[in-house]
N, C-alpha and C positions, 0 to 999 in steps of 0.2 A: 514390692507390690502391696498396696494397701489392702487390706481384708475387710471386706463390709460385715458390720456386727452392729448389735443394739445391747445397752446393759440395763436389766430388768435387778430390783435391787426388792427381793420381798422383805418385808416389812410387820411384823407384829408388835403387840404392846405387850401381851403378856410374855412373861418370860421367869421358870421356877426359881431360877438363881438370884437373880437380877430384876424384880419386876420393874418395866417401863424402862428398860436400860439404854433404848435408842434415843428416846428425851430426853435423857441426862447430859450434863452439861461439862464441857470438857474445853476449857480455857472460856471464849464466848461462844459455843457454836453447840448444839447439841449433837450425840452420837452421829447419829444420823447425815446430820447437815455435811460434818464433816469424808463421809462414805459415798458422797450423792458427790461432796464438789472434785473429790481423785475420780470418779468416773467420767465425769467432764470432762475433767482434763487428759483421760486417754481419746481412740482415735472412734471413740463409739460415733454412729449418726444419730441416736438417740440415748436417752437416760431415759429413765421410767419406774419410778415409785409404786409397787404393788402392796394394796395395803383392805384390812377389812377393820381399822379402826379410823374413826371418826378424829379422835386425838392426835393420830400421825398424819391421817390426812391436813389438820389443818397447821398443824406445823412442816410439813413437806411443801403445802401449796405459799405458804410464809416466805421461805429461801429460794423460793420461784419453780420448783420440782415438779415434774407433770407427774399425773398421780391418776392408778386405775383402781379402784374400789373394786374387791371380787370377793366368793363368796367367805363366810365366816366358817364354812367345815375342812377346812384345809389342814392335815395333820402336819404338813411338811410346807417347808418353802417352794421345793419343786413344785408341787400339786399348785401350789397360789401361783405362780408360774403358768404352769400349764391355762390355768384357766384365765391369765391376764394377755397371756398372747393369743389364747381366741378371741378376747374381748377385742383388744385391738386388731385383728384379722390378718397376721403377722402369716406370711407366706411359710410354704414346708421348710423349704428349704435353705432360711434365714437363721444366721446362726445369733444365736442368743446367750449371753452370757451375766451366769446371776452371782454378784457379789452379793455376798452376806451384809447387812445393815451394823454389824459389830464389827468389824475386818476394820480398825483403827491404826491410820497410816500406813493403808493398802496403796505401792506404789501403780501408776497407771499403768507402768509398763510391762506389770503381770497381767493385768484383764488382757492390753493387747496379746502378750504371750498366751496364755491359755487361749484366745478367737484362732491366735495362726495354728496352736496344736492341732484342734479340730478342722481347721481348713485343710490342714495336710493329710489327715488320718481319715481316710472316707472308711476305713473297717470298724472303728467303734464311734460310739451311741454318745460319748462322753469325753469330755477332756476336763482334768483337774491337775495340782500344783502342791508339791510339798517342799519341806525344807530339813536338815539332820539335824537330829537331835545330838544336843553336844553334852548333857550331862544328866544326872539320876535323877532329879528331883521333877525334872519337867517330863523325862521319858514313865516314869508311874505315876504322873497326875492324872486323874481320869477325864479331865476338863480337859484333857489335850489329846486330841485323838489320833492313830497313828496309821499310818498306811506299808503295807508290804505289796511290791509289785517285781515282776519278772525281766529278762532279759531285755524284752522287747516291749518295756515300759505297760505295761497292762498291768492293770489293780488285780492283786491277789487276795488281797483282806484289807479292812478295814475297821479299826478297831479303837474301844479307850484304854485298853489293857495297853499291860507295857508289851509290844509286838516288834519283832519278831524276839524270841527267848534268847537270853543271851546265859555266860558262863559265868558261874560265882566267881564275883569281884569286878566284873564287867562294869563300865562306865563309871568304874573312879580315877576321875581327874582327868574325865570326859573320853577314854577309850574304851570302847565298845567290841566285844568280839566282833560284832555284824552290826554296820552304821543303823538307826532305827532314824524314821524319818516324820516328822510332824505333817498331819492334812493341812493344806490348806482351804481355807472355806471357800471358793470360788469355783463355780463350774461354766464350761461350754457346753449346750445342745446345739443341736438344729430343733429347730419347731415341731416338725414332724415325729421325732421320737416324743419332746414332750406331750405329743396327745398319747400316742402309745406307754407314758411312765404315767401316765393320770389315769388310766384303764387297767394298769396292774395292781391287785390284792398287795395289801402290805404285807408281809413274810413276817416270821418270828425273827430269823435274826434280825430285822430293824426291829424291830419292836423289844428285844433284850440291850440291843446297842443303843439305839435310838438314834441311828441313824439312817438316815433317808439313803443313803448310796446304796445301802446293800441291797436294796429290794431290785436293785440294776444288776449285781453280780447275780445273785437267788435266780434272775430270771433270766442269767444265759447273756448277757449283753457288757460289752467289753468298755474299759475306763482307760483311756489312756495317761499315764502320770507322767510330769515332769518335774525335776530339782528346780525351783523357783529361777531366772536372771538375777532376780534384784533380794535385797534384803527385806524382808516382808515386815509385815506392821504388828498391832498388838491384839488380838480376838480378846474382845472384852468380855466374859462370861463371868464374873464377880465380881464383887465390891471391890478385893483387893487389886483385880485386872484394871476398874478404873480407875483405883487412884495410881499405879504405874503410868498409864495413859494420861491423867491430868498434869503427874509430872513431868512427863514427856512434854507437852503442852508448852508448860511453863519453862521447859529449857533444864529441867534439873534431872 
């Protein structure tokens, strides 16, 4: 059965690692362009560009991208979310799914897998996608953020530490006492919690992590995790992330 869904893709220019990293160029296609055409090509009925810069706007509306301007105080992607699916008048109980503008060579068939998570899960608020970390260098990157979740696939933490702790000597030559699993940046809502996650106070732990999910655990509301289907792509968060990516591109 097909899952009716729309992918809302927030969009900013600034960025402290990376500034303007979505306009950067990666083979001929800037970040972005290429994060806007894998959404297309899953089974969305819409794509949707949310953006409060003038310079993404006109390079989004360039690659033919529909594009909703919202407000400029948006600490989080979710919150530009929230207020792009008021703008467009996007029903409660339409499921919404926001890939990240950096998620370089995000295959289609995780946005669709993460729409069916949340189709099937009416007990939480959330559906998101991670993938195992296989060796030391990416599992204590702080640019890599990691997720611990329970039996019954529900977010426990979410962290840039290296989580969960493992035993000296752990993850040489990629064995891990306790497999540790990368976030991936893409989430499912329904509409209706996003008005309700735009009306919650940001929490200290997002605000030490800097991430936007935990202000969903702080506040009592459940995240359903799954091990990615497919081989996931590249989160471009630095210099060194894009030229991986460019070489990717180019085949090397």
């Amino acid at each position: 059965m097909k899952i009716p869904f729309k992918v809302y893709i927030p969009a900013r220019y600034a960025s402290t690692r990376l500034p303007g990293k979505l306009l950067l160029r990666i083979g001929d296609k800037p970040l972005l362009q290429h994060v806007y055409e894998a959404a297309v090509q899953s089974e969305a009925e819409e794509v949707v560009i949310a953006t409060d810069d003038s310079r993404i706007q006109e390079v989004a509306a360039g690659f033919g991208a529909t594009v909703v301007m919202t407000s400029p105080g948006h600490d989080s992607g979710t919150e530009r979310l929230a207020d792009a699916v008021a703008i467009n008048g996007e029903s409660e109980d339409a499921i919404i799914v926001n890939v990240q503008g950096d998620e370089y060579g995000l295959p289609p068939g995780l946005i669709i897998q993460v729409a069916a998570m949340l189709h099937k899960d009416r007990e939480v608020s959330m559906a998101t996608l991670c993938e195992k970390i296989g060796d030391n260098e990416t599992f204590h990157n702080p640019n890599v953020v990691k997720v611990v979740f329970d039996r019954n696939f529900r977010a426990l933490y979410f962290s840039r530490a290296a989580i969960p702790g493992q035993h000296p000597g752990a993850g040489e030559g990629g064995a891990f006492s306790y497999p540790p699993y990368r976030h991936i940046g893409i989430y499912a809502y329904r509409v209706g919690f996003l008005s309700r996650y735009a009306r919650m106070a940001s929490c200290d732990l997002e605000k030490s992590e800097r991430l936007e999910q935990l202000r969903v655990l702080y506040n009592g509301f459940g995240i359903h995790v799954e091990e990615a289907c497919l081989a996931t792509g590249l989160e471009v968060n630095t210099k060194a992330d894009l030229e991986r990516a460019r070489r990717s591109a180019a085949g090397n």
